[in-house]
RODO-2510 file (C-alpha; in nm, 4 decimals, decimal comma):
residues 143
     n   res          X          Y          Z
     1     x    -2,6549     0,4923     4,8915
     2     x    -2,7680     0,7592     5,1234
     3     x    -2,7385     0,7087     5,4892
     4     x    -3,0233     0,8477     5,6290
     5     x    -2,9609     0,8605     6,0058
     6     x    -2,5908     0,9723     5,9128
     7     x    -2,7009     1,2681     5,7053
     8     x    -2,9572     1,4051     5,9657
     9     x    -2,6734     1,3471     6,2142
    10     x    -2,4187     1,5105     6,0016
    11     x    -2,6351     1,8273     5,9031
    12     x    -2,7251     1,8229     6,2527
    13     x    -2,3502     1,8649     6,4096
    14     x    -2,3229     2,1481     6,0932
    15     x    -2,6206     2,3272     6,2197
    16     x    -2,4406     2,3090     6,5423
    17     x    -2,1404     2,4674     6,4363
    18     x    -2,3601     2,7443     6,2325
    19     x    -2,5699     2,7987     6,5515
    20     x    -2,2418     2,8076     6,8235
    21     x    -2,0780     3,0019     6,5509
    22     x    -2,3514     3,3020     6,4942
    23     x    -2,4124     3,2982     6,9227
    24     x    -2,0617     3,3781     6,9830
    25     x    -2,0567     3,6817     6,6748
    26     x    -2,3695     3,8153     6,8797
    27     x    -2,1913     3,7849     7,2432
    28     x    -1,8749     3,9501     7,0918
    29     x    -2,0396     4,2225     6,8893
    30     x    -2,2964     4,3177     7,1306
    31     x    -2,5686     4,2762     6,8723
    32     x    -2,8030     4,0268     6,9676
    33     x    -3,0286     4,1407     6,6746
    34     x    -2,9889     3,7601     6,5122
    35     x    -3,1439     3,5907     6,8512
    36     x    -3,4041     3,4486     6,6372
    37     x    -3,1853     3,3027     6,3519
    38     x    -2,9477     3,1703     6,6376
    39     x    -3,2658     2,9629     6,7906
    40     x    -3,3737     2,8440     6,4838
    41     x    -3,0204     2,7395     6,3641
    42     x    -2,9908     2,5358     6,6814
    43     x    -3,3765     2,4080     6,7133
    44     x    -3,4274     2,3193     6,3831
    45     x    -3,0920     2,2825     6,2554
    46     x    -2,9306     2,0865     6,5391
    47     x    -3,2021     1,9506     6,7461
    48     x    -3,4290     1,8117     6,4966
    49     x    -3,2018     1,6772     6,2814
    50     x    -3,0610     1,4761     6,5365
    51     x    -3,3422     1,3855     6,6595
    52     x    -3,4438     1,2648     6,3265
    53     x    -3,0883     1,0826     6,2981
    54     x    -3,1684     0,8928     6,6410
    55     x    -3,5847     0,8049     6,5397
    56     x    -3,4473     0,6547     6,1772
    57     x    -3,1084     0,4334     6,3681
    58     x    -3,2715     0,3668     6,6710
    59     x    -3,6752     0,2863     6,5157
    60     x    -3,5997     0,2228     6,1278
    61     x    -3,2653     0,1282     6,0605
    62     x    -3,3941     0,0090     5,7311
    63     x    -3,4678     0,3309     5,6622
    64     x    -3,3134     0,4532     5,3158
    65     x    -3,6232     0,4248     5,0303
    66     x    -3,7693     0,7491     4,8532
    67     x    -3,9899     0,8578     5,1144
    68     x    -3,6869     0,8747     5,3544
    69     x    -3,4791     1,0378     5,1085
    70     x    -3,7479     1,3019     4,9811
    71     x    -3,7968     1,3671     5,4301
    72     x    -3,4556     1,4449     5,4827
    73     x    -3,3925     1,6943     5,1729
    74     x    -3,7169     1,8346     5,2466
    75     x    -3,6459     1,9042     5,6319
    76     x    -3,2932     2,0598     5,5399
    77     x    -3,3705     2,2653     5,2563
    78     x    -3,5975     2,4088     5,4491
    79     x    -3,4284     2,4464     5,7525
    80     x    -3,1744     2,6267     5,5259
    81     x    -3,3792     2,8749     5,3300
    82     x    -3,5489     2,9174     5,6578
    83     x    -3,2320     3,0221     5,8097
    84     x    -3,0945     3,2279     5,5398
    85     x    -3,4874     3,4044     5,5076
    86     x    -3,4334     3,4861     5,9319
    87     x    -3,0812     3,6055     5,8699
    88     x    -3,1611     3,8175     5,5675
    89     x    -3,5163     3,9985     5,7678
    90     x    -3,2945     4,0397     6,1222
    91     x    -3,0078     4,1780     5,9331
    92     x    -3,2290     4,4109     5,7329
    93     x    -3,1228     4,2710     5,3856
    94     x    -3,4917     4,2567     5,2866
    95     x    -3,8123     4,3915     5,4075
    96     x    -4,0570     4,1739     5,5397
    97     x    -4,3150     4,1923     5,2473
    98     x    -4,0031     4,0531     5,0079
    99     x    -3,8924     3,7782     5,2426
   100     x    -4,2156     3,6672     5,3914
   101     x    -4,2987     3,3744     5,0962
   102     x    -3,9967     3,2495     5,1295
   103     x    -4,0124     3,1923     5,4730
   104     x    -4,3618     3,0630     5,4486
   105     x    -4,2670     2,8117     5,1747
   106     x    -3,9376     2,7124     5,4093
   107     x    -4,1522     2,6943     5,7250
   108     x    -4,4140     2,4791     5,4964
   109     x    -4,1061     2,2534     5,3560
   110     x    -4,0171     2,2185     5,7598
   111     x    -4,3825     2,1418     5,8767
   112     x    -4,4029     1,8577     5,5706
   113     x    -4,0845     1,7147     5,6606
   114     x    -4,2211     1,6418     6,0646
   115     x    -4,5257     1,4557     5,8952
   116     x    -4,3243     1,2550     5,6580
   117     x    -4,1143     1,1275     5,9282
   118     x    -4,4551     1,1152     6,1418
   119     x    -4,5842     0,8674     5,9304
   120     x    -4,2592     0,6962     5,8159
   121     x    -4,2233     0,6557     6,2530
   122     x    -4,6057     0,5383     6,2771
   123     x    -4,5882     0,3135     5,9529
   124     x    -4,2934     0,0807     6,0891
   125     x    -4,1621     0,1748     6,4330
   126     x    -3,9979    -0,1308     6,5176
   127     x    -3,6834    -0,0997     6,7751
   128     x    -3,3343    -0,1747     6,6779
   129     x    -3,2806    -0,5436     6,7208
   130     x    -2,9961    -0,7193     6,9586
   131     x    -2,7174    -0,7032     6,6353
   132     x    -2,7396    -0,3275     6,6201
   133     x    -2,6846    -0,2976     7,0005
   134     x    -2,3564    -0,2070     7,1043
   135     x    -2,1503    -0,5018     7,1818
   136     x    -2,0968    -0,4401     7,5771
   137     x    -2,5181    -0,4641     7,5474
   138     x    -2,5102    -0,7476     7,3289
   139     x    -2,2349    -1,0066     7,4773
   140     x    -2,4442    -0,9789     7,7933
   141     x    -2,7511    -1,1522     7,6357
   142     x    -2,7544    -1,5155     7,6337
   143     x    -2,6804    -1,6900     7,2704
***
């Protein structure tokens, strides 16, 4: 069974690495020419997907069904062709005109994932309750 909150988490803290990873190439090359791939590794990548990690264990810890599943794949995948598309036009792989539909159908697969997990929030937002709190939180609440 897929972890939800785990795997947005996880992908999250490899987006991360990606990100910290490609910013230190640029600082020690002196070619910042990847500044856009850099933010989008780290907004998208990291930020996002930890934030989607905390919104499913903190608001839906139940979280795990179809629609969940089909939000997180949809949100990486995208993130990742996304990426690759941004890395491939800075680094003058491709022209624009050859990369462009990808990067529309990645920043599509992106803007779908946000409204999945909008309406997965809106559907069910219900916080964590007191057995999911951490145990210093917990053993401080009357029985």
């Amino acid at each position: 069974m897929i972890k939800v909150a785990r795997a947005h988490t996880l992908f999250g803290l490899v987006f991360a690495v990606i990100g910290m990873g490609l910013g230190i190439y640029m600082a020690a090359s002196h070619d910042h020419g990847q500044h856009v791939t850099h933010a989008h590794v780290l907004l998208l990548g990291l930020v996002v997907s930890l934030l989607y990690g905390m919104v499913c264990r903190l608001w839906r810890p139940e979280v795990s069904g179809r629609l969940a599943k089909i939000q997180l794949v949809l949100h990486q995948v995208g993130t990742l062709l996304l990426v690759a598309g941004l890395y491939m036009l800075y680094g003058a792989v491709l022209p624009e005109p050859s990369i462009a539909p990808l990067l529309g159908i990645a920043s599509l697969a992106v803007l779908g994932a946000a409204v999945l997990m909008l309406f997965i929030f809106v559907r069910g937002a219900t916080p964590v309750a007191t057995a999911n709190k951490p145990r210093w939180q917990a053993a401080q609440e009357p029985s």
